[in-house]
VEXKOLRO-407361 format. One record per residue: x, y, z of N, C-alpha, C, O in turn. Coordinates in steps of 0.1 Angstrom, whole numbers, plus 5000, padded with zeros to 4 digits. Atoms other than C-alpha are relative to their C-alpha. Example, Ala and Ser with C-alpha at 12.3 -4.5 7.8 and 13.67 -1.06 7.14 Angstrom:
residues 2
500949885000512349555078500950125000501950125007 499149895000513749895071499250115008499750225009 
end
This chain:
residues 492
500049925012691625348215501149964990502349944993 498950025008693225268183501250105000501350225004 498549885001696925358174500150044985499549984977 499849945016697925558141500749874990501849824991 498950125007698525288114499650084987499050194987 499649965014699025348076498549954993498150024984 500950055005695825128069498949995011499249955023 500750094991692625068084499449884999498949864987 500550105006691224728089498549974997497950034988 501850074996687424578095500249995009499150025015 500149994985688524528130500450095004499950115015 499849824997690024888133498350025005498050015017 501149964999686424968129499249925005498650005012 500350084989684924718146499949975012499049925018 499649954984686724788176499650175005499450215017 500549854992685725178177498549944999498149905010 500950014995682525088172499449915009498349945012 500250094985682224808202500150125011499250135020 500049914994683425108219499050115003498750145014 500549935002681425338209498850005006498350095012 501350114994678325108219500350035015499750115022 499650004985680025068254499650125006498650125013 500249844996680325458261498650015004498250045015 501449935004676725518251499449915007498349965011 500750064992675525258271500549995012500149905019 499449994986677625328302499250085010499350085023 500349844988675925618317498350074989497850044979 501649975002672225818313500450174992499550234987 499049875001674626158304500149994984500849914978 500349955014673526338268501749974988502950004990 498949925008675926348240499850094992498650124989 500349905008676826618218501350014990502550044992 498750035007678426558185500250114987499550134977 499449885008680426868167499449924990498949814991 500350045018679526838126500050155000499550245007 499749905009681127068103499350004986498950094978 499850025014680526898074501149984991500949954979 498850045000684226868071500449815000499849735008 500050114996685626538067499849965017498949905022 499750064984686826468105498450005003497749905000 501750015000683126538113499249924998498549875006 500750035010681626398088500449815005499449745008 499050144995683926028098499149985017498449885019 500450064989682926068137498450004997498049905002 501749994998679026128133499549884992498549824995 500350155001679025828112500249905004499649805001 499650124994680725598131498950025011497949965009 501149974996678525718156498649955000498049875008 501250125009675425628136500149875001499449785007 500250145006676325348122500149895015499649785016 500150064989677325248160498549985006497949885006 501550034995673925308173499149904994498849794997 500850065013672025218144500249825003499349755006 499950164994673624818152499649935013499749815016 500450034990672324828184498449945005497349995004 502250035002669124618192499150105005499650185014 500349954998666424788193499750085014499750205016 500349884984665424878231501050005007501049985019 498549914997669124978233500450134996501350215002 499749875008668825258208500250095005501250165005 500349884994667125498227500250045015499650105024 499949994980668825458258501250155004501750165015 499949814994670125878256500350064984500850014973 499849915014669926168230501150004996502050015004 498849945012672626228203499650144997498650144990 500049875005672726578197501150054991502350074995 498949955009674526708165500050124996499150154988 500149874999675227048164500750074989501950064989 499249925014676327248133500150174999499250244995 499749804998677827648139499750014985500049914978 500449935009676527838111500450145000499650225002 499849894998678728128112499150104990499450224991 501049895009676228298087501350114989501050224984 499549935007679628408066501149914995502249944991 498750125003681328058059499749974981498749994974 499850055020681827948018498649954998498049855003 501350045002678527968002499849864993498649824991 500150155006679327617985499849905013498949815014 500150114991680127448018498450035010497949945017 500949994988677027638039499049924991498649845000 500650045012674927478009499749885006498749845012 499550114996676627178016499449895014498949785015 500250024986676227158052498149995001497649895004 501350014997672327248052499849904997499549825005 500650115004671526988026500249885010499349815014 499650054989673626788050499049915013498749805016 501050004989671326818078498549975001498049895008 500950095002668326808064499449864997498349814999 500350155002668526458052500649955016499849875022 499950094989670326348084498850045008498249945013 501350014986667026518109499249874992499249764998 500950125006664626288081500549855002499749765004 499750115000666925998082499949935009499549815008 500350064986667025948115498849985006498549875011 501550074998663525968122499449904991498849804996 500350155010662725728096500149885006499249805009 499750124998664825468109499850025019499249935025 500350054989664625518144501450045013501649995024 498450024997668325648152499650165008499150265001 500349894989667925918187500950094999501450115010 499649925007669926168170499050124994498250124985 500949905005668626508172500950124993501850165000 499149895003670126798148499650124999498650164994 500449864998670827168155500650084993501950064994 499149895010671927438131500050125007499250215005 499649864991673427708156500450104989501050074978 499349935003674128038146500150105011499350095020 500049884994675428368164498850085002497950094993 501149894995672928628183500050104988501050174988 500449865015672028878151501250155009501950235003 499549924995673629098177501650014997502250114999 498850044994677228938175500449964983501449904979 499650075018677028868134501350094996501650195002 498949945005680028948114499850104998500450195003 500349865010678429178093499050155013498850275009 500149944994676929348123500650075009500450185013 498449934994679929418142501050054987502050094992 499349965007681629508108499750154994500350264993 500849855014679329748086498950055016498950175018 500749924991677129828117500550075011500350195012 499249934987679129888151501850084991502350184996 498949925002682629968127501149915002502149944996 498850064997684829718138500749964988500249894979 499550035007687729708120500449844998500549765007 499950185005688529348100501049975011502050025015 499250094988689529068127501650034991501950054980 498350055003693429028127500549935012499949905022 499550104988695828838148500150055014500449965023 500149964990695629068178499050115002499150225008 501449924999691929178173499349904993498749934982 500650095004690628868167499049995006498949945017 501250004987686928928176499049914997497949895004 501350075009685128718152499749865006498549835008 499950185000685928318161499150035015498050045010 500550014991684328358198498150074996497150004999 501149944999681228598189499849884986498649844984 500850095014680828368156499949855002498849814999 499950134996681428018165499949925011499149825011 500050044986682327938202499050015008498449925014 501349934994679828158214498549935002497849905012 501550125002676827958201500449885003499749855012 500450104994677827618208500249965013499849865019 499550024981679327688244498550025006498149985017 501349954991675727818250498749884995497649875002 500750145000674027508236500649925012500049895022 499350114990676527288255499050065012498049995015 500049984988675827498288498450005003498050005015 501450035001672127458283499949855004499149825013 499850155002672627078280500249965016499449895022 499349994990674627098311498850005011498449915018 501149994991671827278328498849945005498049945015 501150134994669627028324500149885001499249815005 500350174998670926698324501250015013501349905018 498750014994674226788348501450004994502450064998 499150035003676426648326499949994985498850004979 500450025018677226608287501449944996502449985002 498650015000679926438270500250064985499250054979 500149965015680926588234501149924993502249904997 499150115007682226358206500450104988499650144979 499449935010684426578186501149894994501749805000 499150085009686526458154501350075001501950104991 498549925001689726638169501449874994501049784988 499050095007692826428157501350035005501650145006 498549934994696526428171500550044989501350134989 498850015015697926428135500050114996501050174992 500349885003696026728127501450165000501650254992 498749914995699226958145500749945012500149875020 499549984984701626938173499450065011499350025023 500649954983700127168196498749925001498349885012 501250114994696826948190500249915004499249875010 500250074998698326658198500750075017499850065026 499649984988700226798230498250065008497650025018 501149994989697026968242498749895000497749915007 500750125000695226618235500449905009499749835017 499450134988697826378256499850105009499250045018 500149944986697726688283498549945006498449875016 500950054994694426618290499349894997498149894998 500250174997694226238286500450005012499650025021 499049964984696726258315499050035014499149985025 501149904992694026448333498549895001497449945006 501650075002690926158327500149935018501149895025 500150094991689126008354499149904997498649815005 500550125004687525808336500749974979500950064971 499950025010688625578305499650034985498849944981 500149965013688425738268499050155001498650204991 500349864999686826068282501150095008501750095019 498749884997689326368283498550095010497350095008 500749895005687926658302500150114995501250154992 499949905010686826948286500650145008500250195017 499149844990689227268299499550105000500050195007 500349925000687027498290498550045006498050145009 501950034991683227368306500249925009501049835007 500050054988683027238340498849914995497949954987 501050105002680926888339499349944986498349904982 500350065016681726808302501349975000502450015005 498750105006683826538289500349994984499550034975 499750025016685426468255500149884997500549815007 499950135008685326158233500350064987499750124979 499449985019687426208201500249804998501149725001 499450195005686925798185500950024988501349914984 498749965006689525958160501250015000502050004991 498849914997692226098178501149964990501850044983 498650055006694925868164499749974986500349884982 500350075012693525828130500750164991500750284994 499449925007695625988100499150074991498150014991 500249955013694326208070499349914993498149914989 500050115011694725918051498649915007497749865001 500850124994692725698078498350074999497350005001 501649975000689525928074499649984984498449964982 500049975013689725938037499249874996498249854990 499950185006690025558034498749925009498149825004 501549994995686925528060498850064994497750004994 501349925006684725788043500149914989498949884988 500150045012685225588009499449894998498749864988 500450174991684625238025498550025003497749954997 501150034996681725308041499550134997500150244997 500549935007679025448026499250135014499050105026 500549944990677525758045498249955004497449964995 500950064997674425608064498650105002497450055004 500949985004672325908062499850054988499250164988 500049975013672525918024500950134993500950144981 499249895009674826248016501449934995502449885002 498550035006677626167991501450005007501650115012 498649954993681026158007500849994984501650074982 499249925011682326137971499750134996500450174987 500349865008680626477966501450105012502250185008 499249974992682626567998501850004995502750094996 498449975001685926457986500150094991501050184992 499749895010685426657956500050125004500950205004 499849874991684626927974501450065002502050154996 498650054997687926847991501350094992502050184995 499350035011689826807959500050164993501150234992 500449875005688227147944500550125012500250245009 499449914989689827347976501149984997501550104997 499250055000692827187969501150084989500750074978 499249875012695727457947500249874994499549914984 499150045006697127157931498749914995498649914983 501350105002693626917929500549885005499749795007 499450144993695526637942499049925016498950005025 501050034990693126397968499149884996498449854987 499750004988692826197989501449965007501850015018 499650154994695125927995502050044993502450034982 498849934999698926077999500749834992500349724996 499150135002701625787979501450045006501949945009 499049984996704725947991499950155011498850205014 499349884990706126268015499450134989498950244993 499849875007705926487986498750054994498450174990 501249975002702526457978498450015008497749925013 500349914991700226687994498249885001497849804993 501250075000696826558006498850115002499050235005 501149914995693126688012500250115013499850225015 500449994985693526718048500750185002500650255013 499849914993695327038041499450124992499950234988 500949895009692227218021499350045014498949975023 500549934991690927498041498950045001498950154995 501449925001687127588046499750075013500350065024 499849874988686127838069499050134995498450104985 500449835001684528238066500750024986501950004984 499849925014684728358032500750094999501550104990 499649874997685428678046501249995008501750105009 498750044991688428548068501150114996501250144985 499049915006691228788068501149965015501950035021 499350064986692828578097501449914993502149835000 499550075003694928438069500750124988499950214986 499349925011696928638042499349974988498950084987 500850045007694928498014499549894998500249794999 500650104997692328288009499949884986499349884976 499850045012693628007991499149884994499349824983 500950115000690827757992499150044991499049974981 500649905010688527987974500449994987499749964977 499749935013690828087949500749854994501549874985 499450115005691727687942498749984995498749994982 500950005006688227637936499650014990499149934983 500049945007688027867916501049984982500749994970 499550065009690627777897500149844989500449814978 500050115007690227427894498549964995498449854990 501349995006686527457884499350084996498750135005 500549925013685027657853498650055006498250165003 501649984996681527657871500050055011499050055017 500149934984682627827902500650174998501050255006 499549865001683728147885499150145007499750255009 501149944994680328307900500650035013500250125020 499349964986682728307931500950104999501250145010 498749895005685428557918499950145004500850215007 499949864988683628877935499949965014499950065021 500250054984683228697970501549995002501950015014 498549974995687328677966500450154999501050225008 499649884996687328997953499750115006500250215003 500749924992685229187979500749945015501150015025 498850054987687128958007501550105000501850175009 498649955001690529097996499950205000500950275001 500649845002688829477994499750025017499950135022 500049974988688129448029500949955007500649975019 498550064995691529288039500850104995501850064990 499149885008693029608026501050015010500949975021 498450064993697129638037499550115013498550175015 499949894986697429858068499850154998499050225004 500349825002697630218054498650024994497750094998 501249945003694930208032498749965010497750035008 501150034992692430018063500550145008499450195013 500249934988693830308086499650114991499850214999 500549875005692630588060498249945003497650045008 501150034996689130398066499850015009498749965011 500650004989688830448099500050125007500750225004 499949884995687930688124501150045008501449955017 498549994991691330848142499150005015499650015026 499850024979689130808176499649825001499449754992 500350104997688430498192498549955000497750024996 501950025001684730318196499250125009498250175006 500849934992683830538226500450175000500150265008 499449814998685630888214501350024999501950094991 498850014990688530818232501550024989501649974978 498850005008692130898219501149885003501149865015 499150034992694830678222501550034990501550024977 498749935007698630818211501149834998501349745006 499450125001700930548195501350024992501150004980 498650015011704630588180499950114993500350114981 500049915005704030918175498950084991499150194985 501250015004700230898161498749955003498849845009 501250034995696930858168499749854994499949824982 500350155005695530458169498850024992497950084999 501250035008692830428141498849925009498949805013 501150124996689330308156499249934991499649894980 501650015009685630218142500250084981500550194978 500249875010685230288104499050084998498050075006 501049925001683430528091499150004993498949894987 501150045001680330608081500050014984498949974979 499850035013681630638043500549904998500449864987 499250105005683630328046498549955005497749944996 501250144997680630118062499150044990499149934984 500649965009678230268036500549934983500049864974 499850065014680230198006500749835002501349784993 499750214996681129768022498549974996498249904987 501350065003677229758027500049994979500049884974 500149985008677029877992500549894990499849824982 498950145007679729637977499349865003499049784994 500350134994678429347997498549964995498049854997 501450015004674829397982500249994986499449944979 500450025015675929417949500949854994500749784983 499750144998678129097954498749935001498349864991 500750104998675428927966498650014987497849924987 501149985006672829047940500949934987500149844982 499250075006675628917914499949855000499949784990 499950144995675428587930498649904998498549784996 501350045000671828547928499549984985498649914982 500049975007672028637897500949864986500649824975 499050085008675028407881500649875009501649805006 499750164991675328107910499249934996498649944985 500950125005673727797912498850045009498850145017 501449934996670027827922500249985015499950075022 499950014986670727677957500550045012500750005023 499449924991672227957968499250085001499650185008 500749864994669428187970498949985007497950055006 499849994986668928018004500849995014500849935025 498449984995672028148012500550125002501850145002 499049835004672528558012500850015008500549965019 499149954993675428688023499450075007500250085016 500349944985673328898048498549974997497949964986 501150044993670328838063499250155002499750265005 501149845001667229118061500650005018501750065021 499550024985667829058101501050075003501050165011 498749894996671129188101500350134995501250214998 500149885007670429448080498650145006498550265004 500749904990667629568104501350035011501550145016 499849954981669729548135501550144992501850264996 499349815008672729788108499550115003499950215008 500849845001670330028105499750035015500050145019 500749934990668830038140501750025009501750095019 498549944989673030058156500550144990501350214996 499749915006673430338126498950135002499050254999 501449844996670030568138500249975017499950075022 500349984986670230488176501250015009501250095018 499149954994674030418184500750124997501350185006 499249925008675530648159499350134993499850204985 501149865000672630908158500150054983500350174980 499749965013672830908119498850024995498749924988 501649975004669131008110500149994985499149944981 500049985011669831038078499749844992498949834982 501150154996668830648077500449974982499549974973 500050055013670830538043499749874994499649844983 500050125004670330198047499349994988499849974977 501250015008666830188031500549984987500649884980 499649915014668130398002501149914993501049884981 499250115005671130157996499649894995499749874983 501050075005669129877995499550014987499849954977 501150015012666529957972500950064988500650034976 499350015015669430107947500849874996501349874984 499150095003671329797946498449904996498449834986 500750145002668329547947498650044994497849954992 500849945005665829777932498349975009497350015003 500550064992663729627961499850145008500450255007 500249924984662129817994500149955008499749835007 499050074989663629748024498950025011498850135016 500850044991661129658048500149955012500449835013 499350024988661729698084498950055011498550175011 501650004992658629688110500650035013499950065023 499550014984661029708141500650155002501450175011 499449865002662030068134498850104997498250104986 500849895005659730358136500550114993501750144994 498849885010660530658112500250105011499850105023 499749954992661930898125498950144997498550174986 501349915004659031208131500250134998499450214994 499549904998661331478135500750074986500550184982 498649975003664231468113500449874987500149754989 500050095014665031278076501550004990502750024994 498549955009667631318049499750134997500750184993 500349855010666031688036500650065012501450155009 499549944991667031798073501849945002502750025004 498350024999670731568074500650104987501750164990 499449945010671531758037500350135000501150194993 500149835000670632128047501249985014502150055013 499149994987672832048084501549984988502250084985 499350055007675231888063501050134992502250184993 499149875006675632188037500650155008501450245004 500249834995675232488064501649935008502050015016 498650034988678732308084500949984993502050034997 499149985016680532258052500150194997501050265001 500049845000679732638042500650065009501750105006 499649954989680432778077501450025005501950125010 499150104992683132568089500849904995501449815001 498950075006685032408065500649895003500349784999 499250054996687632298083499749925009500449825011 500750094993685532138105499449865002498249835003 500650125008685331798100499049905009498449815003 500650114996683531618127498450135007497750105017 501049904998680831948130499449924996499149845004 501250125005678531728111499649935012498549955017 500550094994678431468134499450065016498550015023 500249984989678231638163498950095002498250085012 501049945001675531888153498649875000497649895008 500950055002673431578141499549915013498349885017 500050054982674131408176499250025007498549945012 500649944988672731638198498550074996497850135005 501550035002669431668178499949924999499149905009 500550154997669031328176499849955016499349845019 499950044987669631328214498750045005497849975010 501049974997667431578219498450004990497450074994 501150075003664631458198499749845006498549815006 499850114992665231118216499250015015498549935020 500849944983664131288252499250004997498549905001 501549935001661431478238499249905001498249915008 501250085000659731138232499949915012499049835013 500350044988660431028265499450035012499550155014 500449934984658931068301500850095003500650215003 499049924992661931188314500950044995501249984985 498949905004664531418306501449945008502649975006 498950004989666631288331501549944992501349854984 498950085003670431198322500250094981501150064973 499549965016670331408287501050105003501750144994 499149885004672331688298502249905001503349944998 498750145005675331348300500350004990501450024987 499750075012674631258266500550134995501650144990 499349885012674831598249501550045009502450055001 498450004991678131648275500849904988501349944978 499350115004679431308262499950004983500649924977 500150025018678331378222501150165001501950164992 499649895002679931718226501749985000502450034992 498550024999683731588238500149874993501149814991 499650085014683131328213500950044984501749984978 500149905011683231578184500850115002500650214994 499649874992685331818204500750094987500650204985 498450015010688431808175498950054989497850024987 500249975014688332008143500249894991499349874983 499850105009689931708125501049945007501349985019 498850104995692731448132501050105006501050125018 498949944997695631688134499750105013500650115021 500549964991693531888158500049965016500250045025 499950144995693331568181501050035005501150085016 498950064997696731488178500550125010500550095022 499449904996698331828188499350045014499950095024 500549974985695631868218500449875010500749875022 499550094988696431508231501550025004502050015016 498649984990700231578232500250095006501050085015 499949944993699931878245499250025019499850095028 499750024993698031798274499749815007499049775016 499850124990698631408283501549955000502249994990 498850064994701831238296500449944992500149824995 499350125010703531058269500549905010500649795006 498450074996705930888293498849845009499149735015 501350084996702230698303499849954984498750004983 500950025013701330578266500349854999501549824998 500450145000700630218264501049934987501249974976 499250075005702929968253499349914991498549834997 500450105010701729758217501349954995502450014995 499250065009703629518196500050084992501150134988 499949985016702629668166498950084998497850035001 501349945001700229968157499449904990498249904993 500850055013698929758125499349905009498249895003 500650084992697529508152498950065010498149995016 500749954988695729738175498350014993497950074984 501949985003691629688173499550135003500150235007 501249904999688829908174499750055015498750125017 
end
């Protein structure tokens, strides 16, 4: 494996690709090569190619290439753009010429989507010690490709464009498991039993991908100058690629990623864009609807509910932990988020409207975790929808409800208000336990409902927060109450 130099030559490259050849003709064991669409990516998957591709012919197809691309379904609508067009020309290209490179555009289970765990189940925005997004959005789907792979061929090796240069802890957890090979230029993988790594990068600088991508042209036809600009247009200062001293900054440290990201203080890649290009101003509510749901700590914990996802209290520094929002805060995000995206469609470039920020899909499965988990009959999705998009919201996987509508949530609604004032979670808990029990009625069996209305009833038990508070300290144990770093960290 090459060492980090300042330049690369024609035999730099030369030599990974001999290599590269070698590997792939060593063994009958699949590969599977990460693509972002990021440079590093974008550098191994063509060396890659262009390795194969020189190989005579009844060498080519001597094992699949598999190129796999996560689609978190909430990454920068410029780069998801990016990335599809991406793909499409690499599946054609490769069939054309002949190059055993097959590609897959993963996304998350509909179940596990941002916006489905956000606006539908409640969960409050990822942070650094409720970080729930990167595994259900990313990991998730290609660990379950890989282990698929696995399951059928035994083995797989994956050629990622990881890099030591990238950080310190990358390069320490890169030499740790070199250390660890039992076989030459495959690490294994610490996280999959009977998968190996191939990074033909590791030691290559910033600079060394830059000065590669420019050199050689990309072999299945997508611009890599459209890329650096890309790059360059992420970039706060626009400065890119090719670093001349210490003091000047390069691409390598423009960030793409989730739009919605709030795993970062702000998102400055966006808002470079933004600034350094006149024609990207169509992005300016996707920053400003990001930073509306990144709201500081007090005002996210007035959005949420004071119990936890399942009811549950927990007491913290003298206050109840905020869980799940509520069903006004998820109501007015959907809301926001439709009129962003109807914006977008409206004043982007045309190649984004096959690109919405949410998916009718995920906007069915909202609605069916807001009428089935959350017993909300009153069923506003629809109604949101069609005021923002002037559209009907068309959903085949949901029967109406036969019982119970909005003219029945508005008369509950007013008679617990009137009554009961002070009452604040009476609402919910009335609408609960007809929804439960209209739920039986249409079943065989009755069995297990007198649980649910149990378990909707000490759901709802509390007049309001303060109600709560005063009944948990009076009767549980403080001297028991769970030790956090930091309430502003504590999840849903």
């Amino acid at each position: 494996m090459n060492v980090a130099k300042e330049s690369l030559t024609k035999q730099d490259i030369k030599n990974i690709t001999e290599l590269i050849q070698q590997l792939y003709l060593e063994d009958s064991i699949p590969w599977v090569c990460g693509y972002s669409g990021g440079k590093d990516s974008t550098a191994t998957v063509q060396l890659v190619w262009n390795a194969i591709s020189q190989l005579p012919e009844e060498q080519r197809n001597h094992k699949s290439i598999h190129v796999i691309s996560t689609d978190t379904l909430v990454e920068s609508p410029v780069v998801a753009a990016w990335v599809k067009r991406s793909l499409n020309t690499m599946r054609m290209e490769a069939e054309t010429n002949g190059i055993p490179i097959q590609v897959h555009r993963l996304t998350p289970s509909i179940d596990n989507t941002y916006w489905v765990n956000l606006l539908g189940r409640g969960y409050p925005y990822p942070r650094r010690n409720f970080r729930w997004c990167t595994s259900r959005l990313k990991i998730d789907p290609a660990n379950h490709f890989i282990e698929n792979m696995i399951s059928a061929a035994g083995e797989a090796i994956l050629v990622l464009g990881t890099r030591k240069a990238e950080s310190t802890a990358r390069k320490s957890v890169m030499d740790s498991y070199e250390r660890r090979r039992i076989r030459e230029h495959l690490s294994p993988n610490g996280s999959m039993l009977n998968s190996y790594v191939f990074s033909p990068i590791q030691e290559w600088t910033n600079d060394n991908v830059w000065q590669y991508l420019m050199q050689y042209p990309n072999p299945w036809g997508h611009s890599n100058k459209e890329l650096l600009a890309m790059y360059r247009g992420a970039t706060a200062d626009g400065e890119c690629p090719l670093v001349l001293d210490t003091a000047t900054p390069s691409c390598g440290n423009s960030r793409f990623g989730c739009w919605v990201c709030t795993l970062v203080a702000e998102d400055k890649s966006m808002a470079a864009m933004i600034h350094n290009d006149e024609e990207k101003a169509w992005m300016l509510p996707l920053l400003d609807f990001r930073n509306e749901i990144a709201a500081n700590f007090a005002t996210d914990r007035q959005r949420r509910d004071f119990r936890r996802m399942h009811g549950n209290l927990t007491y913290h520094k003298g206050r109840l932990v905020h869980g799940p929002y509520t069903k006004k805060t998820r109501e007015h995000l959907l809301y926001s988020l439709l009129e962003v995206e109807k914006y977008i469609k409206n004043e982007g470039p045309k190649e984004l409207e096959e690109h919405p920020l949410i998916t009718i899909d995920e906007l069915r499965a909202i609605r069916r975790l807001w009428l089935d988990e959350k017993h909300e009959f009153e069923d506003t999705l629809p109604r949101i929808y069609k005021e923002v998009t002037g559209q009907e919201f068309i959903d085949p996987t949901i029967p109406g409800n036969k019982y119970y509508s909005k003219a029945e949530w508005d008369i509950l609604s007013e008679t617990c208000v009137e009554l009961y004032p002070e009452h604040e979670l009476l609402l919910e808990m009335q609408s609960t336990l007809l929804d439960i029990e209209t739920r039986y009625t249409m079943q065989a069996t009755r069995r297990g409902i007198n649980t649910s209305l149990e378990g909707a009833i000490k759901r709802a038990f509390f007049k309001n927060e303060e109600d709560a508070l005063a009944f948990f300290v009076k009767h549980k144990d403080l001297n028991d109450e769970p030790s956090y770093e930091d309430d502003e960290e504590i999840g849903g």
